[in-house]
C-alpha positions as CSV (number, residue, x, y, z in Angstrom):
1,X,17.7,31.9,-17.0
2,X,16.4,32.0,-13.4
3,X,13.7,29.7,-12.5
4,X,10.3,31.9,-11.5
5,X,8.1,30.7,-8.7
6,X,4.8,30.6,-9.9
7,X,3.1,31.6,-6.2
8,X,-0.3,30.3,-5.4
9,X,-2.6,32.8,-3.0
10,X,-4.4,29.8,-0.7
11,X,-2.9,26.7,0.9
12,X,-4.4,24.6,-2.4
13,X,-4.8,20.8,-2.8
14,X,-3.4,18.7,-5.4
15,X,-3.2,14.8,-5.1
16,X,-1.4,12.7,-7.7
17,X,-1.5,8.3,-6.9
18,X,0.2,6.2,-8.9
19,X,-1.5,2.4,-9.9
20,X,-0.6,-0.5,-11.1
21,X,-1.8,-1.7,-14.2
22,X,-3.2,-5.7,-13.6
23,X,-4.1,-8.1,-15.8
24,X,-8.0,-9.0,-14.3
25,X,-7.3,-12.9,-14.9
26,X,-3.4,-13.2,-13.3
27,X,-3.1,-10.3,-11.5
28,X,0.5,-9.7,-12.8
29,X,1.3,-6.6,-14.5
30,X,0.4,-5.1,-17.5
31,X,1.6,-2.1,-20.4
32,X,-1.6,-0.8,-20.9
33,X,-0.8,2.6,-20.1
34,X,-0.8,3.7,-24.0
35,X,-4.3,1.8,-24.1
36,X,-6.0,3.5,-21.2
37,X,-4.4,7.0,-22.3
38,X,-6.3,6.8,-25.7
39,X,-9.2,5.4,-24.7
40,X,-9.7,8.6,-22.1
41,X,-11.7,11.8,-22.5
42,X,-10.0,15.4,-23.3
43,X,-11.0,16.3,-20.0
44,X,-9.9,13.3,-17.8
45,X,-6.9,13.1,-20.2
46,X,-5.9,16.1,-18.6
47,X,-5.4,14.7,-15.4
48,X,-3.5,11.8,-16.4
49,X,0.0,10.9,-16.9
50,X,2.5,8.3,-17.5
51,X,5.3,7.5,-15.1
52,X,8.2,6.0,-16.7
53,X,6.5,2.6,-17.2
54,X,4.2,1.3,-19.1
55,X,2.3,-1.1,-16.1
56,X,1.3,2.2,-14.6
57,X,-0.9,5.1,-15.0
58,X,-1.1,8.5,-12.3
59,X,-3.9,10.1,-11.6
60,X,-4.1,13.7,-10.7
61,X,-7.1,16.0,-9.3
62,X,-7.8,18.8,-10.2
63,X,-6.5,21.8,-8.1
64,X,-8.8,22.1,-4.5
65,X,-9.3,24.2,-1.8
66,X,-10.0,22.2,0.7
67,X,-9.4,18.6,1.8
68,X,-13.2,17.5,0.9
69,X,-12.9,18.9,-2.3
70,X,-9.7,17.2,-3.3
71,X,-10.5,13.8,-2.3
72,X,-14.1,13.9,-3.6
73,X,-11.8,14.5,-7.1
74,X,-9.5,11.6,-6.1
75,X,-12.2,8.9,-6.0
76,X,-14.3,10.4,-9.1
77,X,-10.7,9.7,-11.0
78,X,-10.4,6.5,-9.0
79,X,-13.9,5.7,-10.9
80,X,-12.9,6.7,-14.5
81,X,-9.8,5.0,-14.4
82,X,-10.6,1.8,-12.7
83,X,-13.8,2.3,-15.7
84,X,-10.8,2.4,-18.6
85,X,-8.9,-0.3,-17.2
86,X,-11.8,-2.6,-17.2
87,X,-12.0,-2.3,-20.7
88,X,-8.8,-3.0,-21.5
89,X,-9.0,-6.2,-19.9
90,X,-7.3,-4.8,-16.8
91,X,-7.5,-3.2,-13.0
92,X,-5.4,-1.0,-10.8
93,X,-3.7,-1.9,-7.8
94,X,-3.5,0.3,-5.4
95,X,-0.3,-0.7,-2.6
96,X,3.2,0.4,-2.9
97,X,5.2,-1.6,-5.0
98,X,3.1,-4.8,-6.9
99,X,4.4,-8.2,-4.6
100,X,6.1,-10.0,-7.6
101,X,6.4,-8.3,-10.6
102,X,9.5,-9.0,-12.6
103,X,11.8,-6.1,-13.6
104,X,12.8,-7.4,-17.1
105,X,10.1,-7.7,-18.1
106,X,9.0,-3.9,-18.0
107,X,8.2,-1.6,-20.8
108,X,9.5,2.1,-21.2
109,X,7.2,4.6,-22.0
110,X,8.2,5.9,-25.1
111,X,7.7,9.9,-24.5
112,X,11.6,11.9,-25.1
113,X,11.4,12.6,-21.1
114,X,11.0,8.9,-20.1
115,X,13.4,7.9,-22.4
116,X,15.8,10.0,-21.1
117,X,15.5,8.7,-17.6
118,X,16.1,5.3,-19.1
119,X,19.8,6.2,-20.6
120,X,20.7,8.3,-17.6
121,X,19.5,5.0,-15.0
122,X,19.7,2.0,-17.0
123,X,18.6,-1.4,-14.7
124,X,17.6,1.2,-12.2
125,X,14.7,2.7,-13.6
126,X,13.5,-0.5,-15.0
127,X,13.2,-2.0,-11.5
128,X,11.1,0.8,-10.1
129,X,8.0,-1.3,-10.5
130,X,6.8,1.4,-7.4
131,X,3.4,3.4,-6.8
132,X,3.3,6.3,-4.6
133,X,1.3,9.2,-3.4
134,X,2.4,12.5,-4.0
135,X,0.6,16.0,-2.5
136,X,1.4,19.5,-3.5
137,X,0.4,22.4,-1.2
138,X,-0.2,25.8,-2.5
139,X,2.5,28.0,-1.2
140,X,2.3,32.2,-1.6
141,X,5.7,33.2,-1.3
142,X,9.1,31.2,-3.2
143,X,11.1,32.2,0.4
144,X,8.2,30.5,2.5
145,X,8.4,27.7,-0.1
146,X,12.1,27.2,0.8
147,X,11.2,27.3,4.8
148,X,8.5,25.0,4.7
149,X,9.8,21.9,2.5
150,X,13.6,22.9,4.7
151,X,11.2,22.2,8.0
152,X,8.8,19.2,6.2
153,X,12.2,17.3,6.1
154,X,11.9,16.3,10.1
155,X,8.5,14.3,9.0
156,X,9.9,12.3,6.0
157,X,10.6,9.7,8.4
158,X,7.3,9.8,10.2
159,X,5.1,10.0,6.9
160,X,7.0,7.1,5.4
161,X,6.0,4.9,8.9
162,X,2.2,5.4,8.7
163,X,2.0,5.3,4.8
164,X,4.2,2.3,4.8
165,X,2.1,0.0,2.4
166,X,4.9,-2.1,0.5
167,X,6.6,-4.9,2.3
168,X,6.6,-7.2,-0.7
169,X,9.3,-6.8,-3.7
170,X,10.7,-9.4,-6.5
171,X,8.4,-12.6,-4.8
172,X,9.7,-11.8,-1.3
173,X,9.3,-10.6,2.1
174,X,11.8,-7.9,2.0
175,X,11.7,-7.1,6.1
176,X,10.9,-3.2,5.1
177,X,7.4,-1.8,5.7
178,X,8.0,0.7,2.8
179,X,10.4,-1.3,0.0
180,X,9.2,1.4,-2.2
181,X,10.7,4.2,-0.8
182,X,14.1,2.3,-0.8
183,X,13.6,1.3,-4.3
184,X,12.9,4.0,-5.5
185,X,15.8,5.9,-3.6
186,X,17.9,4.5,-5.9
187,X,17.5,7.1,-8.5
188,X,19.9,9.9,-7.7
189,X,18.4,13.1,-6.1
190,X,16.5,11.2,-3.9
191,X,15.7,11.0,-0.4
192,X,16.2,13.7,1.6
193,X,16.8,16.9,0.4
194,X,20.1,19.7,1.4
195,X,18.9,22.0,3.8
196,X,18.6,25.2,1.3
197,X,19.7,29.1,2.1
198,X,17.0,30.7,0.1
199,X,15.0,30.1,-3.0
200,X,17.7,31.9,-5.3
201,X,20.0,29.3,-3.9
202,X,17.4,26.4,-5.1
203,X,17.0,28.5,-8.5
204,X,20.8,28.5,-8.7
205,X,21.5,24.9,-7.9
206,X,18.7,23.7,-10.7
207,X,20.2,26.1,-13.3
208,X,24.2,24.1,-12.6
209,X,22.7,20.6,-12.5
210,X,20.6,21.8,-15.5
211,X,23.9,23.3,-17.5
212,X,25.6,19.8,-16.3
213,X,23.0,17.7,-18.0
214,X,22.3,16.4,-14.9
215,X,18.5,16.8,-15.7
216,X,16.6,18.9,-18.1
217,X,14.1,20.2,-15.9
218,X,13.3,21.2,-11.6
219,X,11.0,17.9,-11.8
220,X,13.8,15.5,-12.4
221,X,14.6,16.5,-8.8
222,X,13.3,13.5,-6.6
223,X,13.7,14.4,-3.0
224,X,11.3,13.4,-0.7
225,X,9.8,16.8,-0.5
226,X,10.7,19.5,-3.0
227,X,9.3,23.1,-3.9
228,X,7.6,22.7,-7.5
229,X,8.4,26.2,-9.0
230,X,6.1,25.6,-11.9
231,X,2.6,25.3,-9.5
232,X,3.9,27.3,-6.3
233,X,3.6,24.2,-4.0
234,X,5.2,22.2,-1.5
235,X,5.4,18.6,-2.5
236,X,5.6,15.5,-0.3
237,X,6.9,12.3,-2.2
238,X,7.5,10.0,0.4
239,X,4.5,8.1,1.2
240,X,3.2,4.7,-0.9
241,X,0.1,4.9,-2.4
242,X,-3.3,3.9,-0.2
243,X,-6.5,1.5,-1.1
244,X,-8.0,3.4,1.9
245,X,-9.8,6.4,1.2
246,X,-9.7,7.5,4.9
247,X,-6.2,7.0,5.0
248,X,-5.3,9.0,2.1
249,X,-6.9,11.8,3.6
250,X,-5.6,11.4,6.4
251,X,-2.2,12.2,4.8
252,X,-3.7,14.7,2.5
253,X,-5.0,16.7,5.0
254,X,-1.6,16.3,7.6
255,X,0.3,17.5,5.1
256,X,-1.8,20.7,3.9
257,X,-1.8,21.2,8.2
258,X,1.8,21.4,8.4
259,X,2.8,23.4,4.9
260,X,0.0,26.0,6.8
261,X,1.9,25.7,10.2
262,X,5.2,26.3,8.7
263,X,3.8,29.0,6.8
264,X,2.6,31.0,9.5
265,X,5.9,30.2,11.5
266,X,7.9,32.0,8.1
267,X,5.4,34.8,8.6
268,X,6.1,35.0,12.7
269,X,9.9,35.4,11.8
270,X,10.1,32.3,13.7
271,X,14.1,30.6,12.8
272,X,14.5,27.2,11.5
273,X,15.7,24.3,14.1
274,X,18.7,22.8,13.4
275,X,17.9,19.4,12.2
276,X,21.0,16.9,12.0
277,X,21.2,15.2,9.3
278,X,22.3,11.8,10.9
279,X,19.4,12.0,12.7
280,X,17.1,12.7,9.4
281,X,18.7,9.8,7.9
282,X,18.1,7.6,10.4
283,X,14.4,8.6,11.1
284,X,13.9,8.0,7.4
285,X,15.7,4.7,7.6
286,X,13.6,3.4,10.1
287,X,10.2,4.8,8.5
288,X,11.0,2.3,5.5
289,X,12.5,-0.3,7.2
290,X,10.7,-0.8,11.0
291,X,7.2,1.6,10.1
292,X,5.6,2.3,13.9
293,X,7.7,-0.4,15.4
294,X,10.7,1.3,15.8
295,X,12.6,3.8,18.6
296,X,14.0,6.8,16.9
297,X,15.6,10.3,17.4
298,X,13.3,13.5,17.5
299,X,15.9,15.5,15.1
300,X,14.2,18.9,16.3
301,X,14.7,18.3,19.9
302,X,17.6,15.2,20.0
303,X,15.1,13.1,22.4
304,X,15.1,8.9,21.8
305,X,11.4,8.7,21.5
306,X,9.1,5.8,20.2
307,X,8.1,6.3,16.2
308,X,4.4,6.4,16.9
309,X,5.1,9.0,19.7
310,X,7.0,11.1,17.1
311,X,3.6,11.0,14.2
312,X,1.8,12.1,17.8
313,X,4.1,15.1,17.8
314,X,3.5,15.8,14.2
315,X,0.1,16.0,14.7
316,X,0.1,18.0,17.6
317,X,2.1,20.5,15.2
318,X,-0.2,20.1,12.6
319,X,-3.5,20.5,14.7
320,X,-3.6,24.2,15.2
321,X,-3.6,25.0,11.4
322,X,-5.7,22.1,10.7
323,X,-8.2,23.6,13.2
324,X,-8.3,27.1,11.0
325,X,-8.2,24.6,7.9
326,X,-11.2,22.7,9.5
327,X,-9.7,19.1,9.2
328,X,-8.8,18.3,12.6
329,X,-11.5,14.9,11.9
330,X,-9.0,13.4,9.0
331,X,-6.2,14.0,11.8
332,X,-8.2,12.0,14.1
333,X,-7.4,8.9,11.6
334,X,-4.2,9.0,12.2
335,X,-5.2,7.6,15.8
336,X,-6.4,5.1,14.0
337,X,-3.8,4.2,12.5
338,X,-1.3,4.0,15.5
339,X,-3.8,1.6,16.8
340,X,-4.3,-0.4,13.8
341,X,-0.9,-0.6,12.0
342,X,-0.1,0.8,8.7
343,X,-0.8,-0.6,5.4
344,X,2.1,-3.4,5.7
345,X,1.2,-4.5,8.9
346,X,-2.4,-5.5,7.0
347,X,-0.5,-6.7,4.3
348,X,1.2,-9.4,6.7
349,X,-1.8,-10.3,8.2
350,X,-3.4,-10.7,5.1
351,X,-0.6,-12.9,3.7
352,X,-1.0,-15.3,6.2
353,X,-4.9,-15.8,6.1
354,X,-3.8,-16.7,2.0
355,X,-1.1,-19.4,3.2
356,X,2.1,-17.4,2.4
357,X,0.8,-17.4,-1.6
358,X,1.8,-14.3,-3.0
359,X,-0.3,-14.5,-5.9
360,X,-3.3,-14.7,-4.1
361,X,-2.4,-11.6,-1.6
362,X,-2.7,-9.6,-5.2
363,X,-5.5,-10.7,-6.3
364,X,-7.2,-10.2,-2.9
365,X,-5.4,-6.4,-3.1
366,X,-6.6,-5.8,-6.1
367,X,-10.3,-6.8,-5.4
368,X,-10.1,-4.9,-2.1
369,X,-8.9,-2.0,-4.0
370,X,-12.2,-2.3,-6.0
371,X,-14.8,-2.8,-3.2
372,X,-13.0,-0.4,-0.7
373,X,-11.0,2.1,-2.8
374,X,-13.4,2.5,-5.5
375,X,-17.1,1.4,-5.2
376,X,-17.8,2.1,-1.3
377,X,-15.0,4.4,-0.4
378,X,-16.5,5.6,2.4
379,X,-14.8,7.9,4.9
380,X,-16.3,6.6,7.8
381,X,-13.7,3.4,8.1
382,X,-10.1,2.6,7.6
383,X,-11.0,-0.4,5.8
């Protein structure tokens, strides 16, 4: 049976984070996702979900229309959660991948989907202690889907560079800015997605894989950015999840600026660039790996440029739609942080004012998370 594209009229907003669940005395992980599901209301219930483990909860706004809108949502379920999680005796973390949490000694969620990710990945899935930020964009046509996420692919790299916010994995300094995009890239149909023909060939590709018991569903597809049939978006997967309010909207409102860009390209009749794929590996090798400090090719135009000249160049793509869209001041954070470094960099720094002690990096991520992602979120500083 084909899968239908559910089209969606405006360029909407939705914004799903993923957190860590912390025990408030240790700061190591906790399985109080069942805890904090059940102690919610119908209506935030609705806009949460488990994620294959039990240390983590996402949170999802509601659908917006503008950038405001959806982040306003964001830290309201920021608030109710970090509210739950209290009373369980626990707190959310808010960085990439939690800096020493031990794989064996994760718990499954139970639901038939989660399980089934388990059998299919085995050790895999139970080391993908990893918390990202996902953003569907509201798409109005299932070819212009197909064009958009085909052209998103030249920014995977980019995006992964200046949301890079997880250098630490299993007690170590792994050398990667983003070790949750790698770790997570282990599950198969990750990464970067095949260039695709048209939406009947995506339709026709999830029906085989579907009929091979490959998965059981479009949303077992993990690329890096991926057309969502069921809500007629765009999504981008790539980037770790932010304590900074700014930053996240920063992201939010890039990405919405460049699914509008490419859409009005698809409308011009404007043909897609060839985009090698070596190159598009390599761009997204170096976004995990090196973040902004790294020279890399511009797959669109083959130039050796620097990686913060390239999120420049994104921008510049972006800005004319995000001047329609009226967001061209959340694009000016990205300035911001160019000149401050991404989430990892602040990490590192932040190591070393703690003496090298992991432990007490968390817990002084996981308090920062409270003063600067939840109480005073204000939009006025990177924090």
């Amino acid at each position: 049976m084909p899968i239908g594209f559910e089209p969606s009229p405006l360029p909407t907003i939705g914004i799903e984070e993923e957190f860590q669940l912390c025990d408030l005395e240790s700061g190591d992980l906790v399985p109080k996702a069942d805890e904090i599901m059940a102690s919610a209301g119908p209506e935030l219930r609705k806009h949460l979900s488990y994620d294959l483990l039990l240390t983590l909860i996402e949170a999802n706004t509601k659908i917006s229309e503008s950038v405001e809108e959806g982040i306003e949502d964001l830290v309201d379920k920021r608030r109710q959660v970090q509210a739950l999680a209290e009373l369980s005796a626990c707190t959310l973390g808010m960085t990439g991948t939690h800096p020493y949490a031990d794989p064996h000694q994760q718990r499954f969620v139970s639901t038939p989907d989660y399980q089934w990710v388990r059998e299919q990945l085995g050790y895999v899935a139970q080391r993908n202690i990893t918390f990202g930020l996902h953003v569907h964009i509201g798409v109005d046509d299932a070819e212009r889907a197909v064009y958009v996420a085909n052209r998103m692919r030249l920014w995977i790299g980019p995006l992964i560079a200046l949301a890079a916010n997880s250098p630490y994995l299993d007690g170590v300094d792994t050398g990667w800015d983003a070790a949750r995009v790698y770790a997570f890239g282990a599950f198969p149909r990750a990464g970067i997605p095949p260039k695709l023909r048209s939406y009947e060939e995506f339709a026709a590709q999830m029906d085989a894989l579907i009929a091979a018991s490959a998965i059981t569903k479009p949303r077992q597809i993990w690329w890096n950015v991926r057309v969502h049939p069921e809500y007629g978006t765009v999504e981008f997967r790539a980037c770790d999840v932010q304590i900074s309010v700014p930053r996240t909207a920063a992201i939010v409102a890039l990405v919405q600026a460049l699914v509008v860009a490419y859409g009005d390209a698809h409308r011009a009749g404007k043909p897609e660039p060839y985009l090698p794929g070596a190159y598009l590996e390599d761009l997204r090798w170096k976004g995990m790996r090196f973040g902004l400090s790294a020279d890399v090719i511009d797959a669109e135009t083959s130039e050796v440029v620097s990686m913060p000249a390239l999120v420049e160049r994104m921008v510049e793509v972006a800005w004319p739609a995000a001047t329609k869209l009226g967001t061209t001041g959340y694009l000016d954070i990205v300035s911001e942080i160019l000149q401050l470094g991404n989430g990892a960099a602040a990490q590192r720094a932040a190591l070393a004012e703690e003496g090298g002690d992991l432990r007490k990096l968390q817990h002084r991520l996981l308090r920062e998370a409270v003063e600067k992602g939840i109480r005073q979120p204000g939009l006025d500083s990177l924090g």
